[in-house]
C-alpha positions in Angstrom: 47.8 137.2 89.9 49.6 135.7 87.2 53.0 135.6 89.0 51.7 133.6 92.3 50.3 131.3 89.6 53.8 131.0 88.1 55.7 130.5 91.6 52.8 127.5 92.0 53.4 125.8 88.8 57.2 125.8 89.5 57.7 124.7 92.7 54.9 121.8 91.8 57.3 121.1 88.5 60.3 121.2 91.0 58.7 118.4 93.0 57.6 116.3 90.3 61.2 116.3 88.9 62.5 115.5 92.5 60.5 112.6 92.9 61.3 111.4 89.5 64.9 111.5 90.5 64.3 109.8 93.7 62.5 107.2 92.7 64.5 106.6 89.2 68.0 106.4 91.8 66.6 103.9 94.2 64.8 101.9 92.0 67.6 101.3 89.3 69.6 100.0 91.9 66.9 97.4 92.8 67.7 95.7 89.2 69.4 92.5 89.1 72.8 93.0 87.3 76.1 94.0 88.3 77.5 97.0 86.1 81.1 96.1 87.6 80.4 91.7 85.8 79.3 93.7 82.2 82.4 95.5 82.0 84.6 93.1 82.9 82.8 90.0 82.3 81.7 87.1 84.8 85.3 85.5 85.0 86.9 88.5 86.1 89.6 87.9 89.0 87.3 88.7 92.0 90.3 91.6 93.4 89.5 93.2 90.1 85.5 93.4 90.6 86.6 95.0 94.1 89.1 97.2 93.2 86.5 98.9 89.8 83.7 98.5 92.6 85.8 100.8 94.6 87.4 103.3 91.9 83.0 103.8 90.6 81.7 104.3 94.2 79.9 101.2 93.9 81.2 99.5 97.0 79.5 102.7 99.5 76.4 102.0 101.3 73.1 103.5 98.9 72.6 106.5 100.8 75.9 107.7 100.2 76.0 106.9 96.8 72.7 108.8 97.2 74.4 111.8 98.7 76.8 111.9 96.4 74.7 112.0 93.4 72.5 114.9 94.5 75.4 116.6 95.0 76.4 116.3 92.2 73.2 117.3 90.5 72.8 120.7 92.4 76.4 121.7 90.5 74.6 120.6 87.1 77.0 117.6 87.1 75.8 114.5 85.6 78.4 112.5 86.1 80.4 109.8 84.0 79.6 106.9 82.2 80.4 103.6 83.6 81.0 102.3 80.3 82.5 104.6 77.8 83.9 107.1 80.2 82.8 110.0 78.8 80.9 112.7 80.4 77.3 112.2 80.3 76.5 115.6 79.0 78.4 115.2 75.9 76.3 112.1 75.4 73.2 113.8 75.8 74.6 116.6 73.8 75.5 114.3 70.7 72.1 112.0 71.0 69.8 115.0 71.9 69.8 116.7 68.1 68.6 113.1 66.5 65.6 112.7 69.1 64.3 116.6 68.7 64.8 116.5 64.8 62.5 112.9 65.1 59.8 114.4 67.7 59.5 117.9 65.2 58.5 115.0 62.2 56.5 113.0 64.2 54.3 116.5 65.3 53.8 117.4 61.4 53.3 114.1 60.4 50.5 113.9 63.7 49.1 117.7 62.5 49.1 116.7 58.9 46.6 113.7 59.4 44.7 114.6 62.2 43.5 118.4 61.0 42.1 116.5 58.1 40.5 114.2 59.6 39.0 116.2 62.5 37.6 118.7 59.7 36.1 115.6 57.8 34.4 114.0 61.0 32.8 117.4 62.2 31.5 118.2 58.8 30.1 115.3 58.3 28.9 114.4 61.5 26.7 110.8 61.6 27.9 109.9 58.2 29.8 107.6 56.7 32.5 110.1 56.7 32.2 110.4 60.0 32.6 106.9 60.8 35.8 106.1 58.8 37.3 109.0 60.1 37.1 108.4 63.6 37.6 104.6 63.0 41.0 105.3 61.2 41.6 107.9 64.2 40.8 104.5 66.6 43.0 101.8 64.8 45.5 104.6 65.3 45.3 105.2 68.9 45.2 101.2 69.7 48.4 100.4 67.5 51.4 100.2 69.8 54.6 101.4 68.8 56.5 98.7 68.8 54.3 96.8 66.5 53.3 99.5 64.3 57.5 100.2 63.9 58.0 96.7 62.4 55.4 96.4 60.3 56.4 99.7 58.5 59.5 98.6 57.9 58.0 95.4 56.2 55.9 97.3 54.2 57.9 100.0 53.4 61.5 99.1 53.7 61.5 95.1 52.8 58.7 94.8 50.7 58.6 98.2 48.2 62.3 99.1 49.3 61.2 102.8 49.5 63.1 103.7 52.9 65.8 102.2 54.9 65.4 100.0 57.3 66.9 101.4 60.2 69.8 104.0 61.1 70.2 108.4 60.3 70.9 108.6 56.7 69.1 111.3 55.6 65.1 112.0 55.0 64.0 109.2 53.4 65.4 107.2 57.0 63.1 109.9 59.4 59.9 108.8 57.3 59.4 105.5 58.8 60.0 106.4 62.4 58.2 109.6 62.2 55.4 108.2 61.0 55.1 105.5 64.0 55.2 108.2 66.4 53.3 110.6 65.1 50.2 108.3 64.1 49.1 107.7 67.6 49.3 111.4 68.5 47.5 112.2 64.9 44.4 109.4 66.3 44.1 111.7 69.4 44.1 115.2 68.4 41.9 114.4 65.2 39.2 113.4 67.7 39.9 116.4 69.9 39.5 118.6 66.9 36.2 117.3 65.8 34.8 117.3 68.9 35.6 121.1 69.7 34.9 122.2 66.0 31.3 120.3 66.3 31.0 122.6 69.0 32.2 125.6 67.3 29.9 124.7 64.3 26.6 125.9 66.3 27.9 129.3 67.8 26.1 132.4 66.2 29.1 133.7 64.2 29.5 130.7 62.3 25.4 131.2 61.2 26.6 134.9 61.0 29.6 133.6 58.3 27.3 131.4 56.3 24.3 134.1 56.5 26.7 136.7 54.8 27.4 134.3 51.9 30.7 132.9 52.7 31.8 129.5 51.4 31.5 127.1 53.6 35.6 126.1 52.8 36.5 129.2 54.5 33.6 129.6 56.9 34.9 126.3 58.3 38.9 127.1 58.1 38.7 130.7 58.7 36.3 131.2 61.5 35.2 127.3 62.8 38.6 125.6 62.8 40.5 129.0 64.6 38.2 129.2 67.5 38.1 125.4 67.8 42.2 125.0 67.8 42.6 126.3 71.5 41.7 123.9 73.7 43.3 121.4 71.0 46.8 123.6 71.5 46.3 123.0 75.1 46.5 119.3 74.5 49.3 119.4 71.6 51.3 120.5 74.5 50.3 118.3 76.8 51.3 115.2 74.3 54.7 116.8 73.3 55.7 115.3 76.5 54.5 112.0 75.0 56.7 112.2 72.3 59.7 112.2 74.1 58.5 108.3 76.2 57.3 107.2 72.7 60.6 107.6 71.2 62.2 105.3 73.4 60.5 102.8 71.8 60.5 104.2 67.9 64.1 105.3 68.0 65.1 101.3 69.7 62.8 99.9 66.7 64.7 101.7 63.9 67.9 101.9 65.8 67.7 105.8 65.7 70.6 107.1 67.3 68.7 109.4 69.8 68.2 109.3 73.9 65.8 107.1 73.4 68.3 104.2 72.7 70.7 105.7 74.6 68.8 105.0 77.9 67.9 101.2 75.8 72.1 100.9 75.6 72.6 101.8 79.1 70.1 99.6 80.9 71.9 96.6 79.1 74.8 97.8 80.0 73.8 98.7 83.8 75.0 101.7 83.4 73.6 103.5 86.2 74.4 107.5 85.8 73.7 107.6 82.2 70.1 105.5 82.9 69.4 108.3 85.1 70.4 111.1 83.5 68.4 109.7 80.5 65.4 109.8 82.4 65.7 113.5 84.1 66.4 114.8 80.9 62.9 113.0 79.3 61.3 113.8 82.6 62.0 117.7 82.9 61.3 117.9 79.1 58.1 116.2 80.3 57.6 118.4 82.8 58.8 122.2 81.3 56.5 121.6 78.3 53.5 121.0 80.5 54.4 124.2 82.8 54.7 126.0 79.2 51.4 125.0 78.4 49.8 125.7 81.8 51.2 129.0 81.4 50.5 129.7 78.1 47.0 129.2 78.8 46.2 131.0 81.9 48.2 133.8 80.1 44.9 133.3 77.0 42.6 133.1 79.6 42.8 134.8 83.3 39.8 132.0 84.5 42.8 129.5 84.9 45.0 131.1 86.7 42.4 132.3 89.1 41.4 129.4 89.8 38.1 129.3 88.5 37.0 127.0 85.3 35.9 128.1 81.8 
């Protein structure tokens, strides 16, 4: 049963990504701007704008430039960038290290504060402990990235001079923006965690631990917080997806040299291919790492993939 499940999950995936291409294509072109006026400036001779119009495609009617592009895209062919000229793959290639090495900071920096304060919460459910946890875990959640970015690098940056203010030079430069990513995702799995661990805290075995004389430090850890962590994986792989849209912002904030202001640098500069190769790269990362955990879970537990519910 598990490989009808897979062929599902695919051609659903497939699908998604399709419409995200469709949809990205026709609405870019919708944008007011002329890519053809940015690179050659608003008092270009007009037989100039023609003849670039005509050497980028630009000058065919949409569905052909349409066509063309899917074409394109079933030979794994991104295409070139209007502005610099260069392959978009390379692009991607030379951006795509600086956004994964920022999303794996932001998810310790999101695991580091939110097992914590999940643990805190469930323990001390109804008490002041519980309060301040979750209300930390709420001013997280409601802090937007692009005003949570700026006011770390006041604090941090201007003010104590601890990090840099913006750029890749280096750890002390991946703090800032790590931490702006990460603390939203920290605020939602530290209230998943709580709430599956206050479960986990009433099942027999965990009386079973405590009856046998166990301390509660490793009742909790060793037999509470192991059972609770599955349906909080299942989520953790749902918002790794997040990451990926959240960096756009971060990485434009600190002027982190990642796909995230690569697709920021291209919509200024209406540059159409790279703008949507940007986006299907973020959307089938998106995408995969929500199949991966769809899979990963039914292959845990065979309810899923049968179609049935725990």
């Amino acid at each position: 049963m598990f490989v009808p499940f897979l062929i599902a999950r695919g051609l659903a995936a497939f699908a998604v990504v399709l419409g995200v291409v469709c949809l990205v294509f026709f609405l870019i072109h919708l944008v007011p701007g002329d890519p053809v006026e940015v690179m050659l400036g608003e008092a270009a001779h007009p037989a100039d704008k023609i003849a670039l119009q005509q050497a980028l495609g630009l000058d065919q009617p949409l569905h052909v430039q349409f066509g063309r592009y899917m074409a394109s895209l079933s030979r794994f062919d991104l295409g070139t960038s209007l502005y610099s000229k260069r392959p978009i793959r390379d692009l991607l290639l030379e951006r795509l290290p600086a956004t994964v090495e920022l999303g794996v900071t932001a998810l310790l920096v999101a695991l580091l504060l939110a097992i914590p304060l999940g643990i805190l919460a469930a323990v001390n459910k109804g008490t002041a402990w519980d309060t301040g946890a979750m209300g930390i875990a709420l001013f997280g959640a409601s802090i937007p990235n692009f005003w949570m970015g700026p006011m770390l690098i006041l604090a941090g940056a201007l003010w104590l001079g601890w990090f840099p203010v913006s750029g890749r030079n280096g750890v002390a430069s991946l703090i800032l923006p790590a931490l702006t990513l990460g603390t939203a995702l920290a605020a939602i799995l530290s209230r998943m965690i709580r709430s599956t661990l206050l479960e986990v805290l009433n099942e027999d075995f965990m009386r079973t631990a405590r009856g046998k004389g166990l301390p509660d430090r490793i009742v909790i850890v060793r037999h509470g917080l192991r059972n609770a962590l599955l349906p909080v994986l299942t989520l953790l792989g749902l918002q790794l997806g997040a990451l990926l849209s959240g960096a756009v912002i971060t990485e434009t904030v600190f002027s982190w040299p990642g796909i995230g202001s690569l697709v920021v640098e291209a919509i200024h500069r209406r540059d159409y291919p790279v703008v949507q190769a940007t986006v299907l790269c973020i959307s089938v990362s998106y995408v995969a790492l929500n199949v991966l955990t769809d899979l990963a879970y039914a292959w845990i537990d065979p309810r899923v993939r049968l179609g049935s519910r725990p």
